[in-house]
C-alpha positions in Angstrom: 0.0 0.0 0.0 1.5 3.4 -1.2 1.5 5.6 1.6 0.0 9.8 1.1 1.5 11.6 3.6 5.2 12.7 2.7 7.6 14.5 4.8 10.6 17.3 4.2 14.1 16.1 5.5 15.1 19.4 5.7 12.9 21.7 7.4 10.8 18.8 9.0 7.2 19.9 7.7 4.2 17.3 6.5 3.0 17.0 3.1 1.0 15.5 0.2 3.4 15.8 -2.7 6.3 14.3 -3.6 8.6 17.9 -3.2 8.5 20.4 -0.4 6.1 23.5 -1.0 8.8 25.7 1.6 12.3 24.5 0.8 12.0 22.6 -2.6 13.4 19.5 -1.5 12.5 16.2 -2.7 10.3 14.9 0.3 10.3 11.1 2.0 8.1 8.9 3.1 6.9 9.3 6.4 5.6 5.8 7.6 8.3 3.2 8.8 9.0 0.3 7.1 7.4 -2.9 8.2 9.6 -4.8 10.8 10.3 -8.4 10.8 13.1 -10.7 12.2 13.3 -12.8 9.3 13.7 -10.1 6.9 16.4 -10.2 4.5 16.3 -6.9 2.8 16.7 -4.9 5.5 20.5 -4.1 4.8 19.4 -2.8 1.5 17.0 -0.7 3.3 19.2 1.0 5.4 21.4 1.5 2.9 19.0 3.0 0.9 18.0 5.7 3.6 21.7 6.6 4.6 22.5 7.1 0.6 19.2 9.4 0.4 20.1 10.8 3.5 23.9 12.0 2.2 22.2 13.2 -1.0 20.0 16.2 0.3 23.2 17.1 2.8 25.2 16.8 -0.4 22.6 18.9 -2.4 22.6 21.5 0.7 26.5 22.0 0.2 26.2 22.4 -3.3 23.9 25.8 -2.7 25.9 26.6 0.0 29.0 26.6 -2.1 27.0 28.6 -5.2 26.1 31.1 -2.8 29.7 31.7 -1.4 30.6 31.7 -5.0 28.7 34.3 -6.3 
């Protein structure tokens, strides 16, 4: 089941589409994944949130680094 409500990594607020109305930033999904014991993808998962996770603080240095450029 696809989940609705979305949320913004970087300034922390709810939404219904898939980018942030405030801050333009791609937002995540806000539900957990489903826990089991037995699962074998969960390594993947992980790895999958930390990779998302570097690219918005990667994205945030980028405009940083434009801004100190200009």
């Amino acid at each position: 089941m696809r989940h609705l409500i979305r949320k913004c990594p970087k300034c922390a607020s709810y939404t219904l589409k898939y980018s942030c109305e405030k801050c333009k930033v791609p937002s995540i999904d806000a539900h957990p994944a489903k826990y089991s014991p037995d699962d074998k993808y969960a390594r993947y998962r992980i790895a999958d949130r930390y990779i998302q996770s570097e690219e918005v603080s990667d994205s945030e240095s980028l405009k940083v680094d434009n801004e100190n450029s200009l």
